[in-house]
C-alpha positions as a Markdown table, in Angstrom:
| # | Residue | x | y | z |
|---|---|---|---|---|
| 1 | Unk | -59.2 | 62.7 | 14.3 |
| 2 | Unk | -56.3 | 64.9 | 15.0 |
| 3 | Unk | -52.7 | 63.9 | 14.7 |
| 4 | Unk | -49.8 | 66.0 | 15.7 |
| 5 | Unk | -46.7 | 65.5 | 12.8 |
| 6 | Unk | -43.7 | 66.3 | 14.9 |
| 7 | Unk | -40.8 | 66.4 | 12.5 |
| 8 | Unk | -37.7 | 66.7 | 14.3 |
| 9 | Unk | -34.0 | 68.0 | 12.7 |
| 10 | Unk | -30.9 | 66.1 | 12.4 |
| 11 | Unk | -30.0 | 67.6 | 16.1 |
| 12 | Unk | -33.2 | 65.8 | 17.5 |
| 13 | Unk | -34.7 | 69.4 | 18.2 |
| 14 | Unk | -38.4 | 70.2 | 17.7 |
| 15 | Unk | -38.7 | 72.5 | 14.2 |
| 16 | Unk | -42.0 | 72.4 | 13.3 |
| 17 | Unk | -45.6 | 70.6 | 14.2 |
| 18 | Unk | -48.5 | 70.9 | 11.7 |
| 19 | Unk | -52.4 | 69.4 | 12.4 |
| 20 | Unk | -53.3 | 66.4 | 10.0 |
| 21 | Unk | -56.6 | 65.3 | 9.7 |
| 22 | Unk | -57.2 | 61.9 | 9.4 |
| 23 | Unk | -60.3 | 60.3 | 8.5 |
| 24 | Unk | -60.6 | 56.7 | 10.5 |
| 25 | Unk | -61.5 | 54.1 | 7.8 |
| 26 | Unk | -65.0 | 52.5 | 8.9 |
| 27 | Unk | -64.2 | 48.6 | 10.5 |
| 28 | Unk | -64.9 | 45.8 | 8.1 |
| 29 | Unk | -68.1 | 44.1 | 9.7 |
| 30 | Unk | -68.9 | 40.2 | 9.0 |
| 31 | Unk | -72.5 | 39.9 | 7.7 |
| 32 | Unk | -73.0 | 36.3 | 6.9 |
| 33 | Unk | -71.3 | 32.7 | 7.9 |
| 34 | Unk | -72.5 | 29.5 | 6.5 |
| 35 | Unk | -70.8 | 25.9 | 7.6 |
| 36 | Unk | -71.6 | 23.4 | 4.7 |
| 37 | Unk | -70.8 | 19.8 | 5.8 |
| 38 | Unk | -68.9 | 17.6 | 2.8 |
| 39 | Unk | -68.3 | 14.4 | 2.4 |
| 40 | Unk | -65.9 | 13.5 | -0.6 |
| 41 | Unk | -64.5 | 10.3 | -1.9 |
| 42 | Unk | -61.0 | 9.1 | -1.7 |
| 43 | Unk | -59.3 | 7.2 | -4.2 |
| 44 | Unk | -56.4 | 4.4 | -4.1 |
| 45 | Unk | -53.8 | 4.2 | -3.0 |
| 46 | Unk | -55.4 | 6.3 | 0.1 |
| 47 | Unk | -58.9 | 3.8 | 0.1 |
| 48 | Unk | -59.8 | 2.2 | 2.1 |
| 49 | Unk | -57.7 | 3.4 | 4.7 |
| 50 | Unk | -57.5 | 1.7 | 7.4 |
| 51 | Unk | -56.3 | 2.2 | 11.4 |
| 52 | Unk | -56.7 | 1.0 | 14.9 |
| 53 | Unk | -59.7 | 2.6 | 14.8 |
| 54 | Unk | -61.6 | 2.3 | 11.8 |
| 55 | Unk | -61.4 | 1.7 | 7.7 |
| 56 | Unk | -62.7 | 4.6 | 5.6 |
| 57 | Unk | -62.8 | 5.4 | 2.4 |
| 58 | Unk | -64.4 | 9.2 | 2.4 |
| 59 | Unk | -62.9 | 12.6 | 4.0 |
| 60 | Unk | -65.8 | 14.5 | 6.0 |
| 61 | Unk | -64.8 | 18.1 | 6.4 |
| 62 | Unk | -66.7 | 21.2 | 7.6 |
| 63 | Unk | -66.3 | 23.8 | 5.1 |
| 64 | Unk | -67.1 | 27.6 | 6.5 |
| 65 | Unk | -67.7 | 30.6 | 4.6 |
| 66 | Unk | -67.3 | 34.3 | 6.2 |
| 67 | Unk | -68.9 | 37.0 | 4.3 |
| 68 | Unk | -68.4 | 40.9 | 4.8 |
| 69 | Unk | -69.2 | 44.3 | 4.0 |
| 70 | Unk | -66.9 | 45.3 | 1.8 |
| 71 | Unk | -67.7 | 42.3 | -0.4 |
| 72 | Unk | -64.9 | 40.0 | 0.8 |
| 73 | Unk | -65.3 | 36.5 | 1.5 |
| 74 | Unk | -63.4 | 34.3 | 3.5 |
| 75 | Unk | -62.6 | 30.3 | 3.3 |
| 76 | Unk | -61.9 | 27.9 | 6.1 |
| 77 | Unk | -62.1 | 24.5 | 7.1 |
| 78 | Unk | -62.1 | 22.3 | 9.9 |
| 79 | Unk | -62.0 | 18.2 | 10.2 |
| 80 | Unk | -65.2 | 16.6 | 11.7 |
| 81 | Unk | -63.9 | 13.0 | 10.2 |
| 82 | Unk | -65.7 | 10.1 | 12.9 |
| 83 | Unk | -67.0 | 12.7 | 15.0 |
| 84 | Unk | -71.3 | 11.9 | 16.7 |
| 85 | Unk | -74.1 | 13.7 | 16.1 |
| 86 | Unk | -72.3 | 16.3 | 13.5 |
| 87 | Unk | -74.8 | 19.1 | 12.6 |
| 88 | Unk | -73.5 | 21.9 | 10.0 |
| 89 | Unk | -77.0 | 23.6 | 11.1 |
| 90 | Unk | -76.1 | 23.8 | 14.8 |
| 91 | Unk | -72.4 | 24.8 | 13.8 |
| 92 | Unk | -73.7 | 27.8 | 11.3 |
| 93 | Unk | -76.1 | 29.3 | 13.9 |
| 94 | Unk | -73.6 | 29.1 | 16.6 |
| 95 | Unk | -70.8 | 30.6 | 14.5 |
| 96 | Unk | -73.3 | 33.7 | 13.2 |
| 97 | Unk | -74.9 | 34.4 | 16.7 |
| 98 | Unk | -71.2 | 35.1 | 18.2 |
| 99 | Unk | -69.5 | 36.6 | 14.7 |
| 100 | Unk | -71.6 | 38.6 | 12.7 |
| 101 | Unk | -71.0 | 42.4 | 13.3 |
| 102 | Unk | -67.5 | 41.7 | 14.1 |
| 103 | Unk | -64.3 | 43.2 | 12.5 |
| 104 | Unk | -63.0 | 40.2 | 10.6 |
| 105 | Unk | -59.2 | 41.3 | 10.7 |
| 106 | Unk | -58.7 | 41.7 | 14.2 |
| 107 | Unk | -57.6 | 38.2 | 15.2 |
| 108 | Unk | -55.9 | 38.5 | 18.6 |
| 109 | Unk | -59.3 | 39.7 | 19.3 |
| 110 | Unk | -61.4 | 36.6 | 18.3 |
| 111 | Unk | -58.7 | 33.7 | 20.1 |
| 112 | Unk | -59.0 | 36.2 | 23.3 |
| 113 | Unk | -63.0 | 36.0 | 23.1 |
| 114 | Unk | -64.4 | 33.1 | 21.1 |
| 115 | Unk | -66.4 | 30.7 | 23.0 |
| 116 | Unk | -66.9 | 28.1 | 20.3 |
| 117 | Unk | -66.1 | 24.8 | 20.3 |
| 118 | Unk | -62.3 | 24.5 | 18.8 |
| 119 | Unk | -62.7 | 22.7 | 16.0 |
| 120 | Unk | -65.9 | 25.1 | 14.6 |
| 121 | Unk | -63.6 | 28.1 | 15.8 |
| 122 | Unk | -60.2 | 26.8 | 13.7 |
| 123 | Unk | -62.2 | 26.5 | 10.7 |
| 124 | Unk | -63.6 | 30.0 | 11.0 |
| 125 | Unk | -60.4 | 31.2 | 12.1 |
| 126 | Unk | -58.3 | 30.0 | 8.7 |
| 127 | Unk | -61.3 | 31.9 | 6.8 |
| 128 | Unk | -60.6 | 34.5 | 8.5 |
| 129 | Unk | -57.1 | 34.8 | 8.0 |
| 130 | Unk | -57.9 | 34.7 | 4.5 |
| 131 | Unk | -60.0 | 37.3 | 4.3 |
| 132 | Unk | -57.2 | 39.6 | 5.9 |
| 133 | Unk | -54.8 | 38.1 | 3.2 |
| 134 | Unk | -57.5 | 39.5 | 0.6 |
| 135 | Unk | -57.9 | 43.2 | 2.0 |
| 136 | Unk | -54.9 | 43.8 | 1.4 |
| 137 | Unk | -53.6 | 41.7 | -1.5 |
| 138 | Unk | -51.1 | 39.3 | 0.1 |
| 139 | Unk | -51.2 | 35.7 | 0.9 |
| 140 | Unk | -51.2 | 34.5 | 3.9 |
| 141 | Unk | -47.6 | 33.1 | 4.1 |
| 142 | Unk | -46.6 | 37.0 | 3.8 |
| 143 | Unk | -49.0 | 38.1 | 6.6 |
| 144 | Unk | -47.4 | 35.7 | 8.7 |
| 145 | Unk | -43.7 | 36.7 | 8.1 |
| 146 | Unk | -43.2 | 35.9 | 4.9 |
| 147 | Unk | -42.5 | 32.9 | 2.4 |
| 148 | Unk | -39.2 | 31.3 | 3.7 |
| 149 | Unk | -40.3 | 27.8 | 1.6 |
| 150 | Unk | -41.6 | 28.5 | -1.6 |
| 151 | Unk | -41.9 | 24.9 | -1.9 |
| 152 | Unk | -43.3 | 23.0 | 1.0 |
| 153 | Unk | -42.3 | 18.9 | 1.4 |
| 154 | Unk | -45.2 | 16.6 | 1.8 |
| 155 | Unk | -45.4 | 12.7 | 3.5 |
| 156 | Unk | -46.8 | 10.7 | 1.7 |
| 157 | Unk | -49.6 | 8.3 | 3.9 |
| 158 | Unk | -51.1 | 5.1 | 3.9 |
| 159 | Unk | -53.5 | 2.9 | 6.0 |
| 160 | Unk | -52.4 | -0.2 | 7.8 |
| 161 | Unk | -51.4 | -2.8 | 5.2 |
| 162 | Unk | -50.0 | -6.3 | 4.5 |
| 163 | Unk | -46.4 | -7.1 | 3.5 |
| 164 | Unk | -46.8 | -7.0 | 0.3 |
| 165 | Unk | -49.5 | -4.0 | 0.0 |
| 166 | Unk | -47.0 | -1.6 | 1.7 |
| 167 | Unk | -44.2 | -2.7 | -0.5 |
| 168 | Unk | -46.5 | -1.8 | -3.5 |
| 169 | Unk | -47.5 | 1.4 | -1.8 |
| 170 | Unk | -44.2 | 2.8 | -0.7 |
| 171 | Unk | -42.9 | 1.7 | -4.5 |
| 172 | Unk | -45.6 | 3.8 | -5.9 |
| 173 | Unk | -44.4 | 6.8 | -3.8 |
| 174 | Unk | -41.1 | 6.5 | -4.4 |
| 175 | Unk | -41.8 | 7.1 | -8.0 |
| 176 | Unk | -44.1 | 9.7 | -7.7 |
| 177 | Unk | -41.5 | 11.5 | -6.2 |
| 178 | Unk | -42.2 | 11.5 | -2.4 |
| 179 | Unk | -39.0 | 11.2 | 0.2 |
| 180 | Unk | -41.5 | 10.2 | 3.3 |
| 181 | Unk | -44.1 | 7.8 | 4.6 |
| 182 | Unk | -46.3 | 8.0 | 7.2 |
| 183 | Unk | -48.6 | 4.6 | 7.9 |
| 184 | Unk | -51.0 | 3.6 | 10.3 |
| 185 | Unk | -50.6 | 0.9 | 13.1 |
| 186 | Unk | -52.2 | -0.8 | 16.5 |
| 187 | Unk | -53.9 | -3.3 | 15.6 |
| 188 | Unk | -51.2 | -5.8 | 16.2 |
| 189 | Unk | -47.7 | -5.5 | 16.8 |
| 190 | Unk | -46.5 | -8.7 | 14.4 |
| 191 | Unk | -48.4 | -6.4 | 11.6 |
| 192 | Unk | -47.2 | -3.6 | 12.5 |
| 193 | Unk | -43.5 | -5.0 | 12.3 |
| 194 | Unk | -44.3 | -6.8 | 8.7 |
| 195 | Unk | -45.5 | -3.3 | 7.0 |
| 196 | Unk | -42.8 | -1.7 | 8.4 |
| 197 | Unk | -40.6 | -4.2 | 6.6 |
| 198 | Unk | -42.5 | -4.4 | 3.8 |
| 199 | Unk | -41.5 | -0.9 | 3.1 |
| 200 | Unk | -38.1 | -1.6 | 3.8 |
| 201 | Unk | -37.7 | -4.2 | 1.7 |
| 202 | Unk | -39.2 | -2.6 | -1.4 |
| 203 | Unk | -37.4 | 0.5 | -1.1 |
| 204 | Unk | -35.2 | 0.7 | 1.4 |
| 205 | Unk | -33.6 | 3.9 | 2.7 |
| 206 | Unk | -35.6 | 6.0 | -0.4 |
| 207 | Unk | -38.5 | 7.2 | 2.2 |
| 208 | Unk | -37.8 | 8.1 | 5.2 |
| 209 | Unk | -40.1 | 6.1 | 7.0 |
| 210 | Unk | -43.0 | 7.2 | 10.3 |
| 211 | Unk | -45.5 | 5.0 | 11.9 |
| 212 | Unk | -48.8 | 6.2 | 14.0 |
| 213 | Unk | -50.4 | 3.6 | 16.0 |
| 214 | Unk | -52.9 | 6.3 | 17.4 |
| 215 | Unk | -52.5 | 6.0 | 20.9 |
| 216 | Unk | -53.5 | 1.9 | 20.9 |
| 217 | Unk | -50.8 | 0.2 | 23.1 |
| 218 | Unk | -49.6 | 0.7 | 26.8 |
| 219 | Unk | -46.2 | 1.8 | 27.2 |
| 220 | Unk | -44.9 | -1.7 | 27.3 |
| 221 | Unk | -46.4 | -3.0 | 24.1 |
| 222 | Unk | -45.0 | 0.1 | 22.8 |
| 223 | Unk | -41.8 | -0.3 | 24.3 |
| 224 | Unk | -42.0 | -3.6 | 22.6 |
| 225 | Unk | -43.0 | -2.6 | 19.2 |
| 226 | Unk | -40.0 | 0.5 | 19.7 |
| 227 | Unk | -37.3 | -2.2 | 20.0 |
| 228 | Unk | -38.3 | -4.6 | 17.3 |
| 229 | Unk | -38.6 | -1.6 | 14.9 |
| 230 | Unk | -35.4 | -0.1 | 15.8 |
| 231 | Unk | -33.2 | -1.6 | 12.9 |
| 232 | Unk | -35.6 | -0.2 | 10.2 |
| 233 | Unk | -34.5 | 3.1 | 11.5 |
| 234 | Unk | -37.8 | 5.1 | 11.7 |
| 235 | Unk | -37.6 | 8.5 | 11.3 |
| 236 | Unk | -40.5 | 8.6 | 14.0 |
| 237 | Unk | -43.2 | 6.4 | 16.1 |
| 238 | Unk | -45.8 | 8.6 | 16.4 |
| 239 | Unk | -47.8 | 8.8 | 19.6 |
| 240 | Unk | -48.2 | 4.9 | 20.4 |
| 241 | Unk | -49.5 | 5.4 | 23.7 |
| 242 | Unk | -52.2 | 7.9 | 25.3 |
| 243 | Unk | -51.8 | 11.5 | 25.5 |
| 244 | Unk | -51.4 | 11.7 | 29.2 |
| 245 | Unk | -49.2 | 11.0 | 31.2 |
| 246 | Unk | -46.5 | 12.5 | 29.4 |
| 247 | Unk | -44.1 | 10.7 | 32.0 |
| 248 | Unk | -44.9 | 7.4 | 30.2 |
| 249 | Unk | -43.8 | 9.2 | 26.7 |
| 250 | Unk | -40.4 | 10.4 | 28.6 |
| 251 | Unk | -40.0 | 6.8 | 30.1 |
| 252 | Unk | -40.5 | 5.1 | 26.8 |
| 253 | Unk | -38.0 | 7.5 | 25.2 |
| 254 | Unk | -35.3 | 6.5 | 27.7 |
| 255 | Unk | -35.7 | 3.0 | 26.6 |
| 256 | Unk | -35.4 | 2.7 | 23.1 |
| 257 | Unk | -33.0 | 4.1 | 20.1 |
| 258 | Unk | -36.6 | 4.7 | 17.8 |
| 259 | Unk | -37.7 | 8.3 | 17.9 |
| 260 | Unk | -41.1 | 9.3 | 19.6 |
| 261 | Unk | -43.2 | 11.9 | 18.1 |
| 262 | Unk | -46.2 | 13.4 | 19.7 |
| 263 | Unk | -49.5 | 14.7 | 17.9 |
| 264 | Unk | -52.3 | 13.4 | 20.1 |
| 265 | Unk | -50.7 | 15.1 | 23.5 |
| 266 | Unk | -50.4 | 18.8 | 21.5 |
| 267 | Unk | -53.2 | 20.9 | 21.7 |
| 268 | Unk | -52.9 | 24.4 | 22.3 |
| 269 | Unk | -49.3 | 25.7 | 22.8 |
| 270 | Unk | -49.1 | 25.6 | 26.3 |
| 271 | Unk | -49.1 | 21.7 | 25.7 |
| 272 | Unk | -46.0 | 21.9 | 23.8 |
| 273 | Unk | -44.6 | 23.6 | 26.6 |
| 274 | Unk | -45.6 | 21.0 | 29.0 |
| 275 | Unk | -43.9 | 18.5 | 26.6 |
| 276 | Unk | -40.9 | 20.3 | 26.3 |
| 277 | Unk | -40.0 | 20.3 | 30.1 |
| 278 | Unk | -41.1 | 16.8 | 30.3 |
| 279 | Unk | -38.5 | 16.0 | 27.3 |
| 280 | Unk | -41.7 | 13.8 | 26.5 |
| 281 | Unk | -41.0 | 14.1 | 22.7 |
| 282 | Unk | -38.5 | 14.4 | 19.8 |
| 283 | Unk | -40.9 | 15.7 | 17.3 |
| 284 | Unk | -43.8 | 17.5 | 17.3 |
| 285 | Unk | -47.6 | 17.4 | 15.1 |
| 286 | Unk | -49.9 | 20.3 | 15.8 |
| 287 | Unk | -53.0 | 20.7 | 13.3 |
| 288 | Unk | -55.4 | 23.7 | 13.2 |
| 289 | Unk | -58.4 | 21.5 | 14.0 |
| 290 | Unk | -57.2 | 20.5 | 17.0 |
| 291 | Unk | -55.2 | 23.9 | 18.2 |
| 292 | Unk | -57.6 | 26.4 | 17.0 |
| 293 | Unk | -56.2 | 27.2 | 14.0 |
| 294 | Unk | -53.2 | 29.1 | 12.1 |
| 295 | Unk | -52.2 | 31.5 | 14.5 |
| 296 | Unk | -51.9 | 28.3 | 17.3 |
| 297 | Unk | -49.6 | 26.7 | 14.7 |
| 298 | Unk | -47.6 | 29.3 | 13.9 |
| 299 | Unk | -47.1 | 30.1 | 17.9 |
| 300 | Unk | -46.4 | 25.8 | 18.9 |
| 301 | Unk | -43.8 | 26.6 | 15.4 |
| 302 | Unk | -42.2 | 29.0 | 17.1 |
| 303 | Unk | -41.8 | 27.6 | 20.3 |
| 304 | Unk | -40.0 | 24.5 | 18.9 |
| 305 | Unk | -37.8 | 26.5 | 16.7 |
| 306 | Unk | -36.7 | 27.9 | 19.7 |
| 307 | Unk | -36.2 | 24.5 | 21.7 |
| 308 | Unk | -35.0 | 23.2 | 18.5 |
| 309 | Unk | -37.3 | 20.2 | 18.2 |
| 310 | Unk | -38.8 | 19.8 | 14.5 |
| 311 | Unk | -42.2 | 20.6 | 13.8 |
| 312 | Unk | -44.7 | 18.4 | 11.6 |
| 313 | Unk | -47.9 | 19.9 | 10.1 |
| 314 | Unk | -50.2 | 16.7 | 10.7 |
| 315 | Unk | -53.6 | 16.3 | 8.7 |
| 316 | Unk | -57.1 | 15.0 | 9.2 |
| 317 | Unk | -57.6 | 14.0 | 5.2 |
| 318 | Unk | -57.9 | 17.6 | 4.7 |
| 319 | Unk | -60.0 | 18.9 | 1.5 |
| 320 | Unk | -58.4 | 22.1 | -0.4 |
| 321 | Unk | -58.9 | 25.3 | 2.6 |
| 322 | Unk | -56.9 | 23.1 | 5.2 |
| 323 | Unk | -54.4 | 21.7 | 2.9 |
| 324 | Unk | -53.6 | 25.3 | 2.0 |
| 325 | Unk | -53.4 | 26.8 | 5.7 |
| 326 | Unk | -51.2 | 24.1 | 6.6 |
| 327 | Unk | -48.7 | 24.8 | 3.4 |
| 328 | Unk | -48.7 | 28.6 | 4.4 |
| 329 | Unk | -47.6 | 27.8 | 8.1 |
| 330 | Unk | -45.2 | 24.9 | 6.9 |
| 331 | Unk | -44.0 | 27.9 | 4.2 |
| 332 | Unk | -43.6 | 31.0 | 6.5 |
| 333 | Unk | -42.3 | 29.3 | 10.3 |
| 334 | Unk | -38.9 | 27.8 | 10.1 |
| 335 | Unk | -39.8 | 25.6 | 12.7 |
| 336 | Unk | -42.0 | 22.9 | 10.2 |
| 337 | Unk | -38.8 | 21.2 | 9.3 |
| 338 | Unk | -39.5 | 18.0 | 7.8 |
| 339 | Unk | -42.3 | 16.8 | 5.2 |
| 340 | Unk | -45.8 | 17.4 | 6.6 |
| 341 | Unk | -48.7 | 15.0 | 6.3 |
| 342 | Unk | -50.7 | 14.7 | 3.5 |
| 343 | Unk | -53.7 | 12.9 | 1.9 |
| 344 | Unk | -54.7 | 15.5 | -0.4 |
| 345 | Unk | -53.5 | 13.7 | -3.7 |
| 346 | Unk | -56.0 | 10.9 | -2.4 |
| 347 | Unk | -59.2 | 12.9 | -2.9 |
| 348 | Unk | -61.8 | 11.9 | -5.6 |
| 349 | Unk | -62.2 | 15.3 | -5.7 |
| 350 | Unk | -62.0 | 19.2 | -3.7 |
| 351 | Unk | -64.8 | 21.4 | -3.2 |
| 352 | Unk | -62.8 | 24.3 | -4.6 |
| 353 | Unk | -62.8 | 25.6 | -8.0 |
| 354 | Unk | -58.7 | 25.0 | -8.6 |
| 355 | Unk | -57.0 | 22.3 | -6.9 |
| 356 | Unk | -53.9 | 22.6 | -5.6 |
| 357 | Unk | -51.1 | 21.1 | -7.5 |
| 358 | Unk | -48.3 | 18.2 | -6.0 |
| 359 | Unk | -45.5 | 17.9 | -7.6 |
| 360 | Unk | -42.3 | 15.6 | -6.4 |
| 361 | Unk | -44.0 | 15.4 | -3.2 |
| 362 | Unk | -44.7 | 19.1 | -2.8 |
| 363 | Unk | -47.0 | 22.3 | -2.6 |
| 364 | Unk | -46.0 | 25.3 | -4.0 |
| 365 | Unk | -46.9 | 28.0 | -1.7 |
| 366 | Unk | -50.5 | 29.9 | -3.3 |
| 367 | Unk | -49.1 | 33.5 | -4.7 |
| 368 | Unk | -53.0 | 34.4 | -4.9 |
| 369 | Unk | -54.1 | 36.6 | -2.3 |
| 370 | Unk | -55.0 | 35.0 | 1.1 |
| 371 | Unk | -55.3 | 31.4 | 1.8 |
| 372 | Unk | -55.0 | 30.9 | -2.6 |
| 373 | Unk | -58.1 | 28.7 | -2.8 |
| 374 | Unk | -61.5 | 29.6 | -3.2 |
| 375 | Unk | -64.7 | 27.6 | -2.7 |
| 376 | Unk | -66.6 | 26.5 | -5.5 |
| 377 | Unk | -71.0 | 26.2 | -4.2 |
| 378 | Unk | -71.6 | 23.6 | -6.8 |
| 379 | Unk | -69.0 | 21.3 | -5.6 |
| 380 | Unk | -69.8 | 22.0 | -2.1 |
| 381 | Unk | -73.3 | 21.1 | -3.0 |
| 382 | Unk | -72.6 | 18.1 | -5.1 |
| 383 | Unk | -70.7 | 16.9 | -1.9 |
| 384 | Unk | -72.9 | 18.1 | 0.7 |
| 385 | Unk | -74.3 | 16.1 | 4.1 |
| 386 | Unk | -77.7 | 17.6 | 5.3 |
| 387 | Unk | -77.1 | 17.4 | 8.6 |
């Protein structure tokens, strides 16, 4: 390939041109992708946790591995926690009939043309992104501006619990050295209201305190629960009613002092963008399962930096690949604010062969080339679903 090197004077004038040759650099192709459904114990205080939907005691996670020709290979993740019918055979043969032969690095290209479902296309997408991180030595966090928190802030969560459980709970956070909790709720609003004082009342103002009821009461009941929890001072109730219509989120905004936060309603970032002119929302929870993975993130991150709403990394009891996408966003977009959600510390176990570490409620951003982690095949087979 010919180049023409112009190199002009101080006086901006023309002085010379010389013909370089250039030899293009082949594209990196992918040549294999395998999606290995886990399933991995949790351990207390996490288990059993417990919401308007469901108790569990296990995190189910779809863990995808890109492979390329130049010897690279890529980690990602993606949640399938609750979800029918899973099949880790139908997701791999999907994911290699659309991706093998294709340049691993060029991303705008795959969320312009990938017809897969989202969740399946996130978790390839994150091992993706790692595999760029890894061609050319950087972690992720520096491909995506660069690290801005080399320590990012975690919330501490729990399932639905009694009085005196959540005391207990919130006690044994504050010592561990978390600032935030985020519980479950919905079942009941006199529950709900007991936890929530629970908490209070065995550690008062040390966490900063969130409640999710999951989208399980109208907008009256939530209206309801919003006024009897405003003198606990919650930092957020997250998404008590349905995603749609966001009017209903505006309208219950209007009639309480207690914060609303939206995770169920965001999806892809033109959601956010919905929200924002609705003024549906005083906080906002992407994930990378649900938006399609970093890049989505990074985009809804910078759209409320701009708007000045915080941003709030939210989980799906994520196993070691997903924890570590979501501390490189949290790390690299100034828009993630506030302590994301975590349930990592509540894992039996990871399926990778270092585990990241918590310390005072925090991640240290992974210096190791792309997303820091790497998969290790005999825990992933130890843990594996046939499905």
């Amino acid at each position: 390939m010919e180049w023409l090197l112009c190199v002009v004077s101080d006086f901006g004038h023309l002085t010379r041109t010389s013909a370089v040759k250039q030899v293009a650099k082949p594209a990196m192709r992918i040549t294999n992708v395998t999606v290995t459904i886990v399933e991995v114990p949790q351990i207390d205080p996490i288990a059993p946790y417990r919401s308007c939907a469901r108790s569990s005691s296990t995190t189910m996670s779809a863990i995808v591995r890109v492979d390329t020709d130049e010897g690279l290979t890529g980690w990602g993740e993606h949640n399938v926690n609750f979800l029918p019918d899973i099949s880790g055979r139908k997701m791999e043969r999907d994911a290699r009939e659309w991706l093998i032969g294709r340049d691993p690095r060029n991303l705008s290209s795959f969320h312009r043309e990938c017809p897969l479902e989202m969740r399946l296309k996130s978790g390839i997408e994150l091992a993706l992104w790692d595999i760029c991180g890894k061609a050319v030595a950087q972690p992720v966090a520096v491909l995506l501006g660069g690290v801005i928190r080399p320590r990012v802030e975690l919330a501490a969560c729990m399932g639905i619990q009694s009085y005196e459980r959540a005391g207990e709970i919130a006690s044994l956070y504050v010592e561990q050295g978390f600032s935030t909790l985020k519980t479950k709720a919905g079942c009941d609003l006199d529950e709900d209201v007991e936890m929530v004082r629970g908490v209070r009342d065995a550690v008062g103002d040390k966490l900063k305190l969130r409640i999710d009821p999951n989208r399980a009461y109208s907008r009256e009941q939530a209206l309801v629960l919003a006024k009897r929890v405003e003198e606990y001072e919650l930092q957020y109730l997250e998404q008590p009613i349905h995603a749609e219509p966001l009017s209903d989120a505006r309208w219950l905004r209007d009639q309480t002092t207690t914060p609303i936060a939206l995770n169920e309603s965001v999806v892809e970032p033109e959601s956010v963008l919905r929200i924002l002119r609705e003024e549906a929302a005083a906080f906002i929870l992407p994930d990378t399962h649900v938006a399609g993975g970093i890049l989505p993130c990074v985009t809804i991150g910078r759209i409320c930096e701009a708007a000045n709403i915080p941003c709030i990394m939210h989980c799906g009891h994520d196993l070691g690949p997903k924890t570590a996408a979501m501390v490189h966003v949290a790390a690299s977009c100034a828009g993630y604010t506030l302590a994301n959600d975590c349930t990592y510390y509540g894992l039996e176990d990871d399926i990778v062969t270092e585990r990241l570490k918590i310390e005072s409620g925090h991640i240290a951003v992974p210096d190791k080339p792309g997303l820091g982690v790497e998969g290790d095949p005999e825990r992933i087979a130890r843990y594996r679903v046939d499905c």
